[in-house]
LOBA-954527 format. One record per residue (C-alpha): residue number from 1; x, y, z. Coordinates in nm, 2 decimals. Example, Ala and Ser with C-alpha at 12.3 -4.5 7.8 and 13.67 -1.06 7.14 Angstrom:
# LOBA-954527
{1, {1.23, -0.45, 0.78}} {2, {1.37, -0.11, 0.71}} 
***
This chain:
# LOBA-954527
{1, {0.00, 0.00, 0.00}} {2, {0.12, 0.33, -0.09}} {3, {0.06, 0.64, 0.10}} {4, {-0.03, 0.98, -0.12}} {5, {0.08, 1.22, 0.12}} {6, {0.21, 1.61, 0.10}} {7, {0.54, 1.45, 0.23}} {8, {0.64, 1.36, -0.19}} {9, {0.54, 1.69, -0.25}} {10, {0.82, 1.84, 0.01}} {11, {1.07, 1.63, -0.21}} {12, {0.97, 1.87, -0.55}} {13, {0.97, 2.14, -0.32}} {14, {1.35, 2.12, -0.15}} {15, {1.51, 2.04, -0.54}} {16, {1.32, 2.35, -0.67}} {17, {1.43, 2.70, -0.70}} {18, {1.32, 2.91, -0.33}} {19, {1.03, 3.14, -0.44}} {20, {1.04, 3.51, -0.34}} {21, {0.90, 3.54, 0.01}} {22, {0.52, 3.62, 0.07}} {23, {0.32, 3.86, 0.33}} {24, {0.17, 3.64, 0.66}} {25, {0.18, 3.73, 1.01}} {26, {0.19, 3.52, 1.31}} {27, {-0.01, 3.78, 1.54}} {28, {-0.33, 3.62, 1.70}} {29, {-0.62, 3.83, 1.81}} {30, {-0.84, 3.71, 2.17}} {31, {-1.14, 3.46, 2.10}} {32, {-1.43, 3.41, 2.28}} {33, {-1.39, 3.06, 2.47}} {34, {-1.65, 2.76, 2.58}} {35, {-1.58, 2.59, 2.87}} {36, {-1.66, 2.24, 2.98}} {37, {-1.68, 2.14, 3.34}} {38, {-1.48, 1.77, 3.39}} {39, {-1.60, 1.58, 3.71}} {40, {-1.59, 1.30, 3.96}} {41, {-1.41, 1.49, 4.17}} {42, {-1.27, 1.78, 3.93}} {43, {-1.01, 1.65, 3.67}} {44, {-0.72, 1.77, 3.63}} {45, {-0.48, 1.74, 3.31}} {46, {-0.72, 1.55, 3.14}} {47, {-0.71, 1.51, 2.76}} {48, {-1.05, 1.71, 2.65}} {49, {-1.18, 1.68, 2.27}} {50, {-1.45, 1.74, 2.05}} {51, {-1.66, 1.54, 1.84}} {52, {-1.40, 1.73, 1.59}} {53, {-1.09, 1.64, 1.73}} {54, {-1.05, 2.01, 1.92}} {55, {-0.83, 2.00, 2.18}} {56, {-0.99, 2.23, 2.49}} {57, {-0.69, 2.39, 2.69}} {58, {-0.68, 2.35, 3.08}} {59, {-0.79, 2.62, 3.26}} {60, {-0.82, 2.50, 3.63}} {61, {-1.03, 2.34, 3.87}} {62, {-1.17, 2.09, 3.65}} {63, {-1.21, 2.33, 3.36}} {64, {-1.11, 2.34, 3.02}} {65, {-1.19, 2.57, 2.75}} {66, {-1.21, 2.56, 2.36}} {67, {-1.16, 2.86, 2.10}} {68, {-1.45, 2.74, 1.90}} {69, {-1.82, 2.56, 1.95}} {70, {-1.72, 2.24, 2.04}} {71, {-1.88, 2.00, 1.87}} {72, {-2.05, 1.74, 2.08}} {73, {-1.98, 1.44, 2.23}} {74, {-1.68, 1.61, 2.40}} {75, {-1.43, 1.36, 2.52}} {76, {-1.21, 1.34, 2.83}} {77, {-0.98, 1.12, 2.92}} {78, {-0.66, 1.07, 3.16}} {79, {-0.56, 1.33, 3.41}} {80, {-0.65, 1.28, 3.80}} {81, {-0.94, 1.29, 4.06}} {82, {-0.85, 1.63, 4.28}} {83, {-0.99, 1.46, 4.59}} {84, {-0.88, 1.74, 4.79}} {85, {-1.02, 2.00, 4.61}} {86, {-0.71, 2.19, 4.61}} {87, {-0.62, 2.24, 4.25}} {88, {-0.32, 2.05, 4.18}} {89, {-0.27, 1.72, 4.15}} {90, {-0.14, 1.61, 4.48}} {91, {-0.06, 1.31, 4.73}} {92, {-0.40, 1.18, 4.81}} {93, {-0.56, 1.24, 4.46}} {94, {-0.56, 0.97, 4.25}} {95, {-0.63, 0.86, 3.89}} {96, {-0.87, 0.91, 3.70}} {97, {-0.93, 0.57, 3.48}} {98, {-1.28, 0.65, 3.36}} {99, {-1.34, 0.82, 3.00}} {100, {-1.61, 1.08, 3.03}} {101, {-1.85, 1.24, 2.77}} {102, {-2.06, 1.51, 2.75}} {103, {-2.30, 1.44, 2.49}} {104, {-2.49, 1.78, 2.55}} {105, {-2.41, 2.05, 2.77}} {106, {-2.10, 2.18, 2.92}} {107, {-2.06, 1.88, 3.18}} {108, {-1.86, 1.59, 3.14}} {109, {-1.97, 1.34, 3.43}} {110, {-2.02, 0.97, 3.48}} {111, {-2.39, 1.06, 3.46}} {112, {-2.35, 1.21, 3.17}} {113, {-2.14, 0.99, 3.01}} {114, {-2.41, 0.70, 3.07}} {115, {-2.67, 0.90, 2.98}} {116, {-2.53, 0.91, 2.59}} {117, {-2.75, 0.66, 2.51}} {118, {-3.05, 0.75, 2.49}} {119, {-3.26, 0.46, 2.64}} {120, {-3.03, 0.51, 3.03}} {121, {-3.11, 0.90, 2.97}} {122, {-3.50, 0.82, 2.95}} {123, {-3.45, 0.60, 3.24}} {124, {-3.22, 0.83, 3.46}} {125, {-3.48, 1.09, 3.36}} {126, {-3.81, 0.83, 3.47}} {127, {-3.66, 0.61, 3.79}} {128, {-3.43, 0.93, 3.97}} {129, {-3.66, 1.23, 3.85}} {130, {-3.33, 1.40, 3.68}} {131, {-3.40, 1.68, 3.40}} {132, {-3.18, 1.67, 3.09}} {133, {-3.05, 1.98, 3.24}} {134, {-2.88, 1.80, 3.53}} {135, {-2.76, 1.54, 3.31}} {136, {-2.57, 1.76, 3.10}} {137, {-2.45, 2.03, 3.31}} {138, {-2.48, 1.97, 3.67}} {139, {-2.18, 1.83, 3.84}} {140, {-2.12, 1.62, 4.18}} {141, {-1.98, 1.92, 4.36}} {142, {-2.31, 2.12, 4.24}} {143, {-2.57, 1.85, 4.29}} {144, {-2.61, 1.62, 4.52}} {145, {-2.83, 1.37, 4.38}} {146, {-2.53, 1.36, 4.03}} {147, {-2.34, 1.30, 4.28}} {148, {-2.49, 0.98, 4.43}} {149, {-2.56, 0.86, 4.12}} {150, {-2.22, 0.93, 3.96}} {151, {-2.07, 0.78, 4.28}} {152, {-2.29, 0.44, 4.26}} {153, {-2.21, 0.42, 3.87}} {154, {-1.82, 0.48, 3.95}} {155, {-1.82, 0.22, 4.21}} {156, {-1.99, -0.05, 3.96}} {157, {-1.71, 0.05, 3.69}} {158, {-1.41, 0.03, 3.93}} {159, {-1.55, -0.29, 4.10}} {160, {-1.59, -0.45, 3.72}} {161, {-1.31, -0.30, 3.59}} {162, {-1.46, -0.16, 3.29}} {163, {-1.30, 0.24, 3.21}} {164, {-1.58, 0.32, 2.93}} {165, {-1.92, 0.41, 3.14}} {166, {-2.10, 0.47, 2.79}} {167, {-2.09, 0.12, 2.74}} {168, {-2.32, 0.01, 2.99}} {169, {-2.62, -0.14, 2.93}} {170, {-2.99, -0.06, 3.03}} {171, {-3.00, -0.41, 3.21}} {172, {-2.68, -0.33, 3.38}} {173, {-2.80, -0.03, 3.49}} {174, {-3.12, -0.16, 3.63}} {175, {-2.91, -0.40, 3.85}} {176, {-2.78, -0.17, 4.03}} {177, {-3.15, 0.09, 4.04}} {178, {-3.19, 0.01, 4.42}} {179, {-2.84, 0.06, 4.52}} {180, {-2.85, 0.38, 4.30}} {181, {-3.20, 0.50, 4.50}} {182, {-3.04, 0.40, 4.83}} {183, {-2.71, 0.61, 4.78}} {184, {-2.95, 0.90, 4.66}} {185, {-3.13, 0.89, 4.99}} {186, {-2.83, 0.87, 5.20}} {187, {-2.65, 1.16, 5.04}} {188, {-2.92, 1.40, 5.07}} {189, {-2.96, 1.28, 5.40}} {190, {-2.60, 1.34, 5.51}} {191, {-2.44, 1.67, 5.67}} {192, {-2.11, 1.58, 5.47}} {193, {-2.00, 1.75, 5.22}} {194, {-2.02, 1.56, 4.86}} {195, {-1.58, 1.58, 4.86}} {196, {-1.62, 1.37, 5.20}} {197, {-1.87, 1.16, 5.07}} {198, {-1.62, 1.06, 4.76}} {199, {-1.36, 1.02, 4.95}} {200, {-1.55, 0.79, 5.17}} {201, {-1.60, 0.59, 4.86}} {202, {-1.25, 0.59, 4.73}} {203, {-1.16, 0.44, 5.02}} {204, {-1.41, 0.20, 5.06}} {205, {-1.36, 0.08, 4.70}} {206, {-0.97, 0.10, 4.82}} {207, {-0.86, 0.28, 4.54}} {208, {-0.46, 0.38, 4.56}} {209, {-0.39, 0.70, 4.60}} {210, {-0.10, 0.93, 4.49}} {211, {0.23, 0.95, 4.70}} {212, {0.47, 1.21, 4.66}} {213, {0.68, 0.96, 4.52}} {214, {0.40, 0.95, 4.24}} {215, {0.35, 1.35, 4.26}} {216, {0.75, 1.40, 4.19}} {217, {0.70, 1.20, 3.86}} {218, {0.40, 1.36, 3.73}} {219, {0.63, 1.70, 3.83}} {220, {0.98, 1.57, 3.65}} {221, {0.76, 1.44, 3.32}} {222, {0.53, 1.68, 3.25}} {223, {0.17, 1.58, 3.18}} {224, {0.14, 1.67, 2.79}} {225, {0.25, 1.33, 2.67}} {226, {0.12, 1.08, 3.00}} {227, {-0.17, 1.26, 2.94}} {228, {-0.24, 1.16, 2.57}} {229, {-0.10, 0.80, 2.64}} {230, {-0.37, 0.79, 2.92}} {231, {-0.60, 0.86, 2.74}} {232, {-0.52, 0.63, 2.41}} {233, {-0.55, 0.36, 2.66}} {234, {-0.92, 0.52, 2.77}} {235, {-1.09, 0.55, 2.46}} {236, {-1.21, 0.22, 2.29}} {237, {-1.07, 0.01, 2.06}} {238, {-1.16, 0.00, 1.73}} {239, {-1.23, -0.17, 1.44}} {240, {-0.95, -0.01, 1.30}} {241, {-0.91, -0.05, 0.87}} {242, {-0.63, -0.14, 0.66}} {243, {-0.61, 0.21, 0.58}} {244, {-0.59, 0.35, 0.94}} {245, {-0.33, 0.09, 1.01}} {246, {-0.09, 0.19, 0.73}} {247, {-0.14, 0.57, 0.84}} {248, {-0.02, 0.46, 1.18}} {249, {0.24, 0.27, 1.09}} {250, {0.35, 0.53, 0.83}} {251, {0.32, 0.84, 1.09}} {252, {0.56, 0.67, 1.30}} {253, {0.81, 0.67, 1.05}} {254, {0.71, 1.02, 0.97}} {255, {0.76, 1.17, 1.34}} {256, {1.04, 0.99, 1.40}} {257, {1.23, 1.11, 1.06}} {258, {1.11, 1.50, 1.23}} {259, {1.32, 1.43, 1.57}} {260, {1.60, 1.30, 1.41}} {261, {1.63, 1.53, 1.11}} {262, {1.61, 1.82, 1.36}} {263, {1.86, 1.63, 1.65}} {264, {2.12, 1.57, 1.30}} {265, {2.07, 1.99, 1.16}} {266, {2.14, 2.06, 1.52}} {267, {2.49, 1.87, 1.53}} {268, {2.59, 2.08, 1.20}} {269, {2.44, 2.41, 1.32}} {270, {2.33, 2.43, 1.68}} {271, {2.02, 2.62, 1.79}} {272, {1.82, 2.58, 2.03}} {273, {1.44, 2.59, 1.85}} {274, {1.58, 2.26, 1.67}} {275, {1.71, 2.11, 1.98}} {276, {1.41, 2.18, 2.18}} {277, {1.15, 2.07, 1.90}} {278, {1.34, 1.76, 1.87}} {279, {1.39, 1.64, 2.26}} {280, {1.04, 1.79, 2.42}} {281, {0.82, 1.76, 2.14}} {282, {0.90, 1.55, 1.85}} {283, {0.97, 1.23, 2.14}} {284, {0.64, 1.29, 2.29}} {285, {0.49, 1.28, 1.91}} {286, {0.65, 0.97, 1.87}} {287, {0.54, 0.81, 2.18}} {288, {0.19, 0.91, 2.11}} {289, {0.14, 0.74, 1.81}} {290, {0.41, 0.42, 1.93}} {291, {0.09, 0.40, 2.19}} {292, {-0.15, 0.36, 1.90}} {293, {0.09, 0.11, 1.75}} {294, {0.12, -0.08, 2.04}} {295, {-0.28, -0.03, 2.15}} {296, {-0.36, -0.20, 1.78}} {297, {-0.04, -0.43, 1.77}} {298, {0.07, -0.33, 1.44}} {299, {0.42, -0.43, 1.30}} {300, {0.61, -0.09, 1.15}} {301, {0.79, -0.33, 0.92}} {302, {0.51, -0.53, 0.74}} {303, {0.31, -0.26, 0.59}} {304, {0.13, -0.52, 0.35}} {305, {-0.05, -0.82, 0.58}} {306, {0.04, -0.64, 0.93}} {307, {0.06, -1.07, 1.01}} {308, {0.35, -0.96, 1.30}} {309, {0.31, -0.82, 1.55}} {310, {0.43, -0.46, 1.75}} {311, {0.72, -0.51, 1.83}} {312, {0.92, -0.23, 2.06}} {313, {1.28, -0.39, 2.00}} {314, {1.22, -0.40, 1.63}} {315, {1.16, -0.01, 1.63}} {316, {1.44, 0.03, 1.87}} {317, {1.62, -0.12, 1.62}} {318, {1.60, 0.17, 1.39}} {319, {1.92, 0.43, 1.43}} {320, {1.92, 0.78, 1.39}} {321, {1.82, 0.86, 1.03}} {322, {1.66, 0.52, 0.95}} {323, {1.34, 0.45, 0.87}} {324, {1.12, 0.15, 0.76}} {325, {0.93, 0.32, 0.47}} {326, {1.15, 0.42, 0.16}} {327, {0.95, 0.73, 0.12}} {328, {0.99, 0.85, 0.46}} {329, {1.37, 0.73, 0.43}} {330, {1.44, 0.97, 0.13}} {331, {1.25, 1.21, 0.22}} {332, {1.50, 1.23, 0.51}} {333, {1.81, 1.23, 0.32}} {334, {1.75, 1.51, 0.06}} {335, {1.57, 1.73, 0.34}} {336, {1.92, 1.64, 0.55}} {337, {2.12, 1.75, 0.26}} {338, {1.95, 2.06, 0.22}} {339, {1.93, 2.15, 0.64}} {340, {2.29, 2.05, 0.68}} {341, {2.45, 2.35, 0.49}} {342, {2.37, 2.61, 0.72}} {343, {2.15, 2.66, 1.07}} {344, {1.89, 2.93, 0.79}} {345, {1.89, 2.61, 0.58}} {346, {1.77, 2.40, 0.89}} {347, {1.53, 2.61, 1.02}} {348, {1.40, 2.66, 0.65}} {349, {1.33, 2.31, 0.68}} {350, {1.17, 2.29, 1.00}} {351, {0.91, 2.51, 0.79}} {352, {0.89, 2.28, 0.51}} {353, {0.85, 1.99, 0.76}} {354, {0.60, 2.10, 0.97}} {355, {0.41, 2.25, 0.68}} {356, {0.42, 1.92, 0.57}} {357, {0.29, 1.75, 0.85}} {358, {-0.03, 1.98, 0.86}} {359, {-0.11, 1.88, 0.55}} {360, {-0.05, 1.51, 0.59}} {361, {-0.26, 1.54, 0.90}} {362, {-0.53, 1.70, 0.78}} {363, {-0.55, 1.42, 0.55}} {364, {-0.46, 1.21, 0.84}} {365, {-0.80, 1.29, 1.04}} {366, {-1.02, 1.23, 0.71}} {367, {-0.92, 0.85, 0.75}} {368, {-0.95, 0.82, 1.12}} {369, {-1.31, 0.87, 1.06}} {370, {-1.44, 0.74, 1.41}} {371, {-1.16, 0.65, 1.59}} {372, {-1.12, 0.87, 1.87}} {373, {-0.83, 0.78, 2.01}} {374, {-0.68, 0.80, 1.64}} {375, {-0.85, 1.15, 1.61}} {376, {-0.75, 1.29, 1.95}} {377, {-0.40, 1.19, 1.83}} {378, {-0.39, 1.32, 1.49}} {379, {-0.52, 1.70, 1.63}} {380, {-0.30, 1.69, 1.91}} {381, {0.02, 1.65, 1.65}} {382, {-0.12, 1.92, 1.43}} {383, {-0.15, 2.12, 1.71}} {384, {0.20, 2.10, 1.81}} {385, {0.30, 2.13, 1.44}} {386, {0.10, 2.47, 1.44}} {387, {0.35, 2.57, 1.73}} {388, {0.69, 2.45, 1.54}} {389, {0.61, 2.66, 1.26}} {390, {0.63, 2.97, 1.43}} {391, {0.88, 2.87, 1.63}} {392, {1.08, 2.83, 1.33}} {393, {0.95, 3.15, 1.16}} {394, {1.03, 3.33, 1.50}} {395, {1.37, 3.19, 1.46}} {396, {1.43, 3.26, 1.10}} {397, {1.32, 3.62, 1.18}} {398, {1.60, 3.66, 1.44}} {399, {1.85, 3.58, 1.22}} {400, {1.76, 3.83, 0.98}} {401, {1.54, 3.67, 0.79}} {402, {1.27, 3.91, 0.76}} {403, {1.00, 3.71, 0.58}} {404, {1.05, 3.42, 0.81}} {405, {0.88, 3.05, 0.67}} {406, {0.72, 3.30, 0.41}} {407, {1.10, 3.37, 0.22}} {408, {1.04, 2.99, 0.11}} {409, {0.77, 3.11, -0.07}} {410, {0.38, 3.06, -0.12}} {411, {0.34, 2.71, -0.03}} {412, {0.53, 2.73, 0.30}} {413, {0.37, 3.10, 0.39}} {414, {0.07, 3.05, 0.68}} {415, {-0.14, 3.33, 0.85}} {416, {-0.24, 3.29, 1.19}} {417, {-0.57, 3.17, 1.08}} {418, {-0.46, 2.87, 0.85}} {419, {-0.17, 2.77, 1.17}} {420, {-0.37, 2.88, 1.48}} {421, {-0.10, 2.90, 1.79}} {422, {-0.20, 2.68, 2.05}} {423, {-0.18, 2.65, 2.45}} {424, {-0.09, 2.34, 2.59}} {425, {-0.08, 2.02, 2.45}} {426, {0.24, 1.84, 2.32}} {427, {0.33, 2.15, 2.08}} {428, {0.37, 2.41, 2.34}} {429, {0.67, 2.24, 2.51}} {430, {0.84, 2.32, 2.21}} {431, {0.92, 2.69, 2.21}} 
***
């Protein structure tokens, strides 16, 4: 199978004449935001997308906002229960293992999430007297009765070790109505606060909690990376296609051949854009998709039957520079040739490359079709791509380049509005 991507298009492009630069500016202007609230406890560094593959952006407490109308179901995955209330993930929290949905509203809860099809909604709505309203926007800490019912739901997941609440069934629900009515009555009979409540249920359900010896990790690696990883291993598996599996295996290839291209410029002209791209950015690309590889237990290698397996040794295999598609493999070399001539020839071709991957990307989330996991992926690596442009273009500028990316010409010239700068997310470790 043979991949049509903008990536033989880059090949033309580096053997062609440079084109007179273009205008484009990399100023952003303030957007309105939507917020979604994420909740057991509030959830903290969780990986929040829309039904479009949007990434929302952290904004405490359990909060995240988006730049645009999200488009519904939101997902959220990953990140930690902030038991405490204190808003950071500390010793005492723990993890959050559940994937939550909002499939209306601006609430992502257990009760929610159930409540996606539409069958437990009608019987949420009939057995416990709750009004769409609550479902989709009221929260534990805002509503008691959400609360006991997100509590009793939570406790069935954790003690059948399902992490996906939206797949339970209207018969498993009904098993658990009394216990459900009981927890109700108990909670709005109780003096404690809901926090209290949950972590009287954490406990009981003797769920570990964080140490500091956990909290020092999450500090030392960051959360951009765990955080998609978590959440790859949240969302469903899916059916996936013979066409979604060459992508992955292919983009592999593809964000590997972007760290080392940018680790071998930065041997022949240090700077520290490339070297920063390449160690904080381009490794957590990697891993994110590796996850998928590993998740689907595709072999890089055999891009034709995928009959082996993943194989981590195999790709640990592959030295700096060497890749298991050709394409990918001299794509490398004659970008390599080009970047290796001077540190404006490198960062010319961290435009070109990341250019590149946008376009491949956007192709990219066309063939995920539902996949979430494959489209929280994809958006989260064009996000970050977004980010390395500029910080090339930034770069480019300082060394007196004054058209930046644009002195490359039309093809590699992007307005804020085509590359939208983003917070958070793998990407923004890179500048």
């Amino acid at each position: 199978m043979k991949r049509k991507s903008a990536i033989t298009l880059t090949l033309a492009a580096v053997t062609a004449s440079i084109l007179a630069g273009c205008g484009g500016s990399s100023d952003t202007t303030t957007a309105t935001t939507y917020d979604i609230t994420v909740e057991r406890g509030p959830v903290l560094h969780a990986v929040v997308i829309d039904g479009d593959g949007r990434r929302a952006t952290e904004s405490g407490n359990g909060r995240y906002s988006f730049t645009e109308v999200p488009v519904h179901p939101i997902y959220a995955a990953g990140g930690f229960i902030d038991l405490d209330r204190d808003g950071v993930v500390s010793a005492g929290d723990i993890n959050n293992t559940l994937l939550l949905l909002a499939p209306e509203g601006e609430a992502a809860t257990v009760v929610s999430t159930v409540a996606l099809q539409s069958e437990i909604r009608t019987w949420l709505k009939e057995q416990f007297g709750l009004s769409d309203e609550q479902i989709d926007n009221a929260t534990p800490d805002t509503d008691r009765t959400i609360a006991a019912v997100s509590d009793e739901i939570y406790a069935y997941c954790i003690e059948n070790n399902m992490t996906d609440p939206s797949r339970l069934t209207i018969q498993q629900m009904e098993m658990i109505q009394s216990a459900v009515a009981a927890r109700i009555q108990a909670y709005l009979d109780s003096n404690e606060s809901t926090e209290i409540l949950e972590e009287q249920l954490v406990d009981a359900l003797q769920i570990p909690r964080l140490s500091d010896e956990d909290i020092a990790l999450v500090e030392s690696s960051g959360t951009g990376m765990g955080g998609i990883i978590d959440a790859v291993a949240a969302l469903p598996e899916y059916n996936l296609t013979e066409a979604q599996k060459y992508t992955l295996a292919y983009m592999w290839n593809e964000e590997k051949m972007a760290k080392d291209l940018y680790l071998a410029m930065n041997e022949t002209s240090p700077h520290q854009t490339l070297y920063n791209i390449a160690t904080r950015a381009e490794t957590q690309h990697e891993a994110a998709v590796e996850a998928l590889v590993q998740k689907y237990d595709i072999n890089i290698t055999n891009l034709e039957t995928y009959e082996m397996s993943y194989s981590e040794e195999e790709l640990r295999a592959l030295a700096l520079g060497q890749f298991s598609v050709p394409e990918v493999q001299a794509l490398y070399d004659t970008l390599y040739a080009k970047g290796s001539q001077s540190l404006q020839d490198a960062l010319e071709v961290g435009c070109m490359v990341e250019v590149t991957d946008v376009a491949d990307l956007d192709t990219d989330l066309e063939t995920a079709g539902d996949a979430m996991d494959l489209v929280m992926v994809f958006s989260n690596l064009r996000n970050g791509s977004y980010n390395h442009y500029w910080a090339f273009d930034r770069a480019l500028k300082a060394l007196g380049v004054t058209d930046g990316c644009c002195s490359l010409g039309e093809e590699y010239c992007k307005t804020a509005e085509e590359f939208p700068a983003q917070q958070g997310g793998m990407g923004h470790m890179a500048q």
